[in-house]
N, C-alpha and C positions, 0 to 999 in steps of 0.2 A: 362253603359249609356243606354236609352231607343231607341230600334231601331230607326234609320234613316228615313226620308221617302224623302232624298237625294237619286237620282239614281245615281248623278254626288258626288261622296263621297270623291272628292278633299280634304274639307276643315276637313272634320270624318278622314283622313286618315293621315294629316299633325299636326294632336294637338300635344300639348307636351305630356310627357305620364303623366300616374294619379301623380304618384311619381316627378316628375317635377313641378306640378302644385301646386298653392298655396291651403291653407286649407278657404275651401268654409263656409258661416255661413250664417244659413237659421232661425234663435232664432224667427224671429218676427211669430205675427199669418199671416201678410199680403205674409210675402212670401212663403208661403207654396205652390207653384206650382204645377199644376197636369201635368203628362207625357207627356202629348199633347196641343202644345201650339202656338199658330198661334199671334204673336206683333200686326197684322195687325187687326186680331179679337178681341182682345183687346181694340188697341186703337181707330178704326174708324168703324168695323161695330157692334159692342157692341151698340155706341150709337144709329144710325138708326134703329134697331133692337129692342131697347128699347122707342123709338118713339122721338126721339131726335135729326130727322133728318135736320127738319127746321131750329135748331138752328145757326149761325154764324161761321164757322171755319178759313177759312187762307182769307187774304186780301192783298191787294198791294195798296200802291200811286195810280196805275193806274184807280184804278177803279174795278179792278179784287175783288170781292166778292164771296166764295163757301160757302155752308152751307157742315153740315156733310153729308146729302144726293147727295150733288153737287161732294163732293170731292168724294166718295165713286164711280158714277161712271163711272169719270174719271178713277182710279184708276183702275177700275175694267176691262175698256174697254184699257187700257195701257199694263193689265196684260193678256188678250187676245192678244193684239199684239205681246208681249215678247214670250207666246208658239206659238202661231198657223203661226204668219209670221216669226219671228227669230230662232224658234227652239229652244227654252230657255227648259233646264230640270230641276227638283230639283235639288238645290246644284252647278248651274251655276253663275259664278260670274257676276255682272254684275255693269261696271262704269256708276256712274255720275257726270255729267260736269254741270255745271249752276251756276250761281248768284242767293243768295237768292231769288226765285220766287215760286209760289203755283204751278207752273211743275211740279218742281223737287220734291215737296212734293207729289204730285199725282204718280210720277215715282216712288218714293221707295218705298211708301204704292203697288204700281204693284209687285216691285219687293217681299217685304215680300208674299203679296197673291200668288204669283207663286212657295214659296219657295225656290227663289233665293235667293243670297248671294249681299249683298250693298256695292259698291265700292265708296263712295264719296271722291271725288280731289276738291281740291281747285281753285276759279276760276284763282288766279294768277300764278298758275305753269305752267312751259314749256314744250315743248316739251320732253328735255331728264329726266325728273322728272317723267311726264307724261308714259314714256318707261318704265320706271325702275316699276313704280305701276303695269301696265299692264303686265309686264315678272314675277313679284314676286307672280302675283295671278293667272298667267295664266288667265288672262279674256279674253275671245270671242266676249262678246256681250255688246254693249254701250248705254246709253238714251245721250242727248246731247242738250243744246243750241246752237243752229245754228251759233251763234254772238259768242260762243266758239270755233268753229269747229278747226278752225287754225292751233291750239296746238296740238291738237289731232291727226288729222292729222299729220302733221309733225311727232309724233311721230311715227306714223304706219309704215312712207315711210320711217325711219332713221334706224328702226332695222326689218321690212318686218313683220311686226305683223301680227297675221288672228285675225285682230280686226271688228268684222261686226257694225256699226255705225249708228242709225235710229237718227235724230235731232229733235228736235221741235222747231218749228217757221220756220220752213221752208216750203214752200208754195207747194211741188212738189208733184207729187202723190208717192211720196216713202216717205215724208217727216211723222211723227209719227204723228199728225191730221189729215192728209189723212185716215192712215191705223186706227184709229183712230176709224173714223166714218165707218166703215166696221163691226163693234163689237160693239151692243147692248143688247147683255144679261147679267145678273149679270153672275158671277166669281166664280168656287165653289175654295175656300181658301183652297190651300193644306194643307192636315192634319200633320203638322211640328211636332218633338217633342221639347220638352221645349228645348233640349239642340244642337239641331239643332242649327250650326251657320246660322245669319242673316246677320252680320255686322263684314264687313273687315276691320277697322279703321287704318290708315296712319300715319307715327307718325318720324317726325324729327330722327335721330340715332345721337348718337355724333360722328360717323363716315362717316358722311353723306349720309351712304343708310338706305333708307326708312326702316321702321317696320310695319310689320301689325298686330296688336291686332286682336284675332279672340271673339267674341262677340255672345251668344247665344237669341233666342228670349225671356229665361228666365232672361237674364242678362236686354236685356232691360224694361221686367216690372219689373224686381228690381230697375232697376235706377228712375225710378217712383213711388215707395210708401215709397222710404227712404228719402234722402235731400227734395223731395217737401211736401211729405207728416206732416215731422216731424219739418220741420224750414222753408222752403218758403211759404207753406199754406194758396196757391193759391183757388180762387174760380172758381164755373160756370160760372161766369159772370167778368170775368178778362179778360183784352183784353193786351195782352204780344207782346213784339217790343224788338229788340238788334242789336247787331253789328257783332256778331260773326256767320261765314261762315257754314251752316249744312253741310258741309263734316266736321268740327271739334265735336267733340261730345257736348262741351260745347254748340254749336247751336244747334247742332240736339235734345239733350235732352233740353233748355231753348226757344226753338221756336218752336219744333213741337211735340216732346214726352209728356213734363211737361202740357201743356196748355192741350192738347188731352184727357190725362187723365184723368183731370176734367171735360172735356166736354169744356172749353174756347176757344177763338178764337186768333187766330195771325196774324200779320202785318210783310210782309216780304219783306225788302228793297233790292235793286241790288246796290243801291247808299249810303256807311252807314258810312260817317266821320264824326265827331260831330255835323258840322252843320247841315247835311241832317237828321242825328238823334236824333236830337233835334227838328225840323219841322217836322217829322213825327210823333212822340212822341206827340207834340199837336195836329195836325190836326186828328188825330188816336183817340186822350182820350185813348192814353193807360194808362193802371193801374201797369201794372208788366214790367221791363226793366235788359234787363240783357247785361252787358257791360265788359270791361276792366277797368281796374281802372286808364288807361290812358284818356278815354274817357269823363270819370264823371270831370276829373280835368281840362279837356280843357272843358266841358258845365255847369261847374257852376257859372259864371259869369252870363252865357245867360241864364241859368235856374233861377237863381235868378229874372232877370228882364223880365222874362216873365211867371212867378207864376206857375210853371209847378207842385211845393208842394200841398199838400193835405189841411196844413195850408192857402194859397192862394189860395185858390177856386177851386185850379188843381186836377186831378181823378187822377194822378202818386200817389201811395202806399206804391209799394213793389220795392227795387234794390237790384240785385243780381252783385256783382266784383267777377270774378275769371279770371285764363290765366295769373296773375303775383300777386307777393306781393301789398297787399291793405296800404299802408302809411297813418301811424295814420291822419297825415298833412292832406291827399284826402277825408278822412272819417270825419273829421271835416269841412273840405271846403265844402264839399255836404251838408252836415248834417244843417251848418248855410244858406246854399243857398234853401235848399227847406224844412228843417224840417224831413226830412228821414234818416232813422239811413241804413248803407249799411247792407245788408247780403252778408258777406264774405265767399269765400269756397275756397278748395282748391280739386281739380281733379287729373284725369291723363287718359289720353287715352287708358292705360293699362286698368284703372278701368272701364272705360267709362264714369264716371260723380263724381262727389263733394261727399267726403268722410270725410270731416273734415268744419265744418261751426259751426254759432252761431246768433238765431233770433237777430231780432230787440232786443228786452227785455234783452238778454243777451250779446250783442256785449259788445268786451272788447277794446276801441286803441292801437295798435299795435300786438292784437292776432286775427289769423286765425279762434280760436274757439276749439269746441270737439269734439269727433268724432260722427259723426252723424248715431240714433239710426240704429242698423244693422252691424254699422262698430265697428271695437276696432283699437288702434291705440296706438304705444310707440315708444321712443326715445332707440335708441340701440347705443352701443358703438364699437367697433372695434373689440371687442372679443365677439362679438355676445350676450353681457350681457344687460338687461334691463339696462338704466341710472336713478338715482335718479332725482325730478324734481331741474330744476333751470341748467341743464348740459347737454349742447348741442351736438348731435348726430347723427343717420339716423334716418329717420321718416320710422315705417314700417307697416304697414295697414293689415287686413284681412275686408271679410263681403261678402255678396252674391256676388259682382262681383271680377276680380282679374284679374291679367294678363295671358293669355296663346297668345303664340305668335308663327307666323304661321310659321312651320320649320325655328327655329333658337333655337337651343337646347345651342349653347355659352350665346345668349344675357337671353333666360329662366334662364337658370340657375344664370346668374349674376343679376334677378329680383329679383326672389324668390329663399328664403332663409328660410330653413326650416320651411316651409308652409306660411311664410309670403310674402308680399310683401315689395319691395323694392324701395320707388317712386324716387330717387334722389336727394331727397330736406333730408336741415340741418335745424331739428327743436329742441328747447327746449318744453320742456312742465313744466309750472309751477306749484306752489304749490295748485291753484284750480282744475287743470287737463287742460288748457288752452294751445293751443299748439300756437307758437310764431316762425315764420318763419326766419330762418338765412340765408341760402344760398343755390346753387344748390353743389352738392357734384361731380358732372361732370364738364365736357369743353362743356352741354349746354348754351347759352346764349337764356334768355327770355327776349323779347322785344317788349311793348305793349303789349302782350298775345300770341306772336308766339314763338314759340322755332325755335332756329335756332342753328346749327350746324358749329362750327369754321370751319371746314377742308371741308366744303360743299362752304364756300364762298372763303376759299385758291385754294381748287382748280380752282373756276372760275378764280379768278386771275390770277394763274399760266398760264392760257392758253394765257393768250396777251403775244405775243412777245415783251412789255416791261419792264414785269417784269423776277426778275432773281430770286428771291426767295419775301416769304410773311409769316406772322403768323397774327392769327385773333383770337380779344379777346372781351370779353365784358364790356364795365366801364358804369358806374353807370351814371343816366341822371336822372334832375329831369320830365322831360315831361315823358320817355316814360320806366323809370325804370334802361332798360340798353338800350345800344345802342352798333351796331356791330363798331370796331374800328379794322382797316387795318395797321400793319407796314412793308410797302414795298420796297426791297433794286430791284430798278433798272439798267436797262442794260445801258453797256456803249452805248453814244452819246443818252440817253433818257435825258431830264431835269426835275426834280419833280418842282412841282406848282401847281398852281391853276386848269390849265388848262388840267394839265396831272388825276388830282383826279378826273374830272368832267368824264375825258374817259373815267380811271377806271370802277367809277362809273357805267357809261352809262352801260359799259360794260357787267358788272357783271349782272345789269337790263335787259339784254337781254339773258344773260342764263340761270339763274336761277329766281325764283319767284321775283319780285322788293323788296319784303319788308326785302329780307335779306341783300342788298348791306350797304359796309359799309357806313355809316353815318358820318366816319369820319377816314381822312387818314395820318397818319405820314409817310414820308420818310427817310431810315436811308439806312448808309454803310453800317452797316451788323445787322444780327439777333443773340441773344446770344442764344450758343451751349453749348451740355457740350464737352468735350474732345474727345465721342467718336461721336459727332455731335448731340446729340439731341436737339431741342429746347428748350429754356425753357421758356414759356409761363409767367409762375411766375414773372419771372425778367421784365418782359413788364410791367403786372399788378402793381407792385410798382414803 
């Protein structure tokens, strides 16, 4: 590896080892990285540097408009605050908390320039979710939405974190605008090496504790010159909008990496369920939209009747589905509603972004696509044998990015698999090389594009004193793919109904993130066991 220019060599010291880790492929001429490599010099002072400052970069509903020169220094005077008031050193990890806003973009562009480590959480997680991130990366130091603090907090006070907390939007003089405007000179961008980690990524476990994917600055300009460069084939003058949360990579790389390094501009919503992103979407003229394929099927009625297609006068182009299987059905629905053929992909947090897609040109109904140029990709079978096409398997991946996961040498090894990757999903791949999604090969359940964890939503259950035992599985919904589904055998004098599922429910919404409570809840006597008690999950599913 090329030296560190980490002082704090946390995340250099916890990799898996070389031998654990999968077999890395660097073939194209684009990724040929030099030793020294800063994401942040890359993506956003490359362009002011090259006179390209004026141009238009992140936007909001609000009003909020930066150009590359704007963002830059914000960013710069962020990254001042992080050493000189926090104490931040190379290799410091550091959370962010926020709803899609051009902050939080200015905040991790501080963080990359300071040669920190990027912790992004999702806005809807809790407090004891929020613990567990914070314990697993040992983080110190926060950037924060005010209008988030809440969680955060609470987490500090429930397990005595030395979590130090600067917020934005808040008006105090301790508040991160105050200190803010104290720092007016550019930033010199620590000198990182390529493989310097930048990015901590979070990632559902089927066990219900969290994973963190460790992510180097050269992994993220690879996730930039493969899937965008080679099938999304984005312009300067692409103005990009979505749904998806930049603490998931599928946001961070389609709303702030992709668009940046064309030089494009992005619209970043706090408000992002069909309707709001669909009215943003026109008010914007964006041209590139990157969504779930839950999203496209609930706004193609509305996008049909308000011409949002290219064929109907509308500046919409390009749509990118990935975060769950793309259903030929949805890909047709879209396709008749606005004249857009979807580009489908397929990710993993592991990777850090889409490893398997197919242009417009060559979309197939009901395939994923191929592996896109960089990556290789096969169907393997149980005895670790390539599958011939037409015979469904593990999907297993290599290419510049890959999984290495931050001290858990059980779940590495159970990824990667002689040098390969291992994403979880049950693919065939057929007789043109088309890879064709069958199932998850785990007990995760994906839902609208979130994975969520059976025994992450048992346990919340298990904690009300009405239930006496629970199992949670995922069945198949046409809106949102799958849906989490609760069968709970309650205590005596509880009565199941209506009113006890709404509890539940509530319940669960209040300890863990909302979006994983069950959607839908059976009450039974008892749960099938085998003889020496274990579940059996199986027998629910039929």
């Amino acid at each position: 590896m090329t030296p560190t220019a980490h002082v704090d060599t946390f995340a250099r010291d916890r990799l898996p080892p070389p031998e654990a880790q999968p077999e890395f492929l660097f073939d194209l001429p684009e990724l040929q990285f030099p030793p020294r490599l800063n994401c942040a010099t890359e993506l956003l002072d490359r362009h002011v540097a090259e006179g390209r400052g004026e141009r238009m970069c992140v936007r909001a509903p609000d009003g909020t408009a930066w150009t590359y020169a704007e963002l830059q220094r914000r960013a710069d005077r962020i990254a001042h605050v992080l050493v000189e008031d926090m104490g931040l050193v190379a290799g410091n990890r550091v959370l962010l908390r926020a709803a899609n806003k051009p902050m939080l973009v200015a905040c991790w562009f501080a963080v990359m320039k300071a040669g920190g480590i990027a912790v992004g959480t999702m806005p809807l997680l809790r407090a004891k979710e929020l613990g567990q991130i914070v314990a697993k990366a040992e983080v110190k130091l926060a950037l924060c939405d005010q209008a988030l603090r809440g969680e955060l907090d609470a987490a500090v006070a429930a397990a005595s974190l030395p979590l130090r907390t600067v917020c934005f939007g808040d008006p105090s003089p301790g508040g991160l605008e105050a200190l803010m405007a104290r720092h007016g000179t550019p930033f010199a961008n620590v000198d990182t090496a390529a493989d310097d980690t930048c990015l901590l990524a979070f990632t559902s476990g089927t066990t219900g504790q969290p994973k963190a994917t460790m992510h180097f600055h050269r992994d993220v300009m690879a996730s930039c010159v493969c899937f965008p460069q080679h099938v999304l084939r984005a312009r300067a003058d692409d103005v990009f909008i979505g749904s998806p949360p930049l603490a998931f990579t599928f946001g961070l790389g389609g709303l702030t990496l992709f668009p940046m390094h064309v030089g494009a501009s992005t619209v970043l919503l706090e408000r992002v369920g069909p309707h709001e992103l669909l009215d943003a979407l026109v008010a914007q003229r964006a041209t590139v939209l990157f969504t779930a394929p839950t999203s496209y099927r609930a706004m193609a009625a509305a996008a049909r009747e308000r011409r949002v297609g290219m064929r109907d006068g509308g500046v919409l182009r390009k749509c990118v589905a990935a975060g769950e299987a793309l259903p030929a059905a949805t890909r047709a629905l879209w396709r008749e509603a606005t004249g857009i053929e979807i580009i489908d992909g397929i990710g993993a947090t592991e990777m850090l972004h889409i490893f398997i897609s197919a242009d417009e040109a060559s979309a197939r109904p009901g395939a994923t696509g191929k592996a896109v140029p960089g990556y290789r990709a096969r169907v393997i079978g149980d005895d670790g044998a390539e599958l011939p096409p037409g015979t469904i398997g593990r999907l297993a991946v290599q290419g510049p990015t890959g999984c290495r996961y931050l001290d858990d040498a059980e779940r590495q090894a159970g990824y990667v698999q002689d040098g390969w990757n291992y994403t979880g999903d049950a693919y065939l791949m057929d007789a043109d090389g088309y890879f064709h999604y069958q199932s998850r090969t785990d007990d995760m359940i994906v839902s609208a594009g979130y994975n969520i964890a059976a025994v992450e939503v048992e346990d919340a259950l298990l904690a009300h004193p009405a239930v006496a035992e629970c199992a949670v599985i995922g069945v198949a919904d046409e809106e949102r793919g799958h849906i989490v589904k609760a069968f709970v055998v309650l205590r005596e004098a509880h009565a199941p109904g209506e009113a006890m599922t709404k509890t539940l429910q509530d319940f669960v919404k209040a300890s863990v993130a909302p979006y994983k409570y069950p959607r839908a809840v059976e009450f039974r006597a008892s749960l099938p066991r085998t003889e020496t008690g274990k579940l059996q999950r199986f027998r629910l599913r039929g």
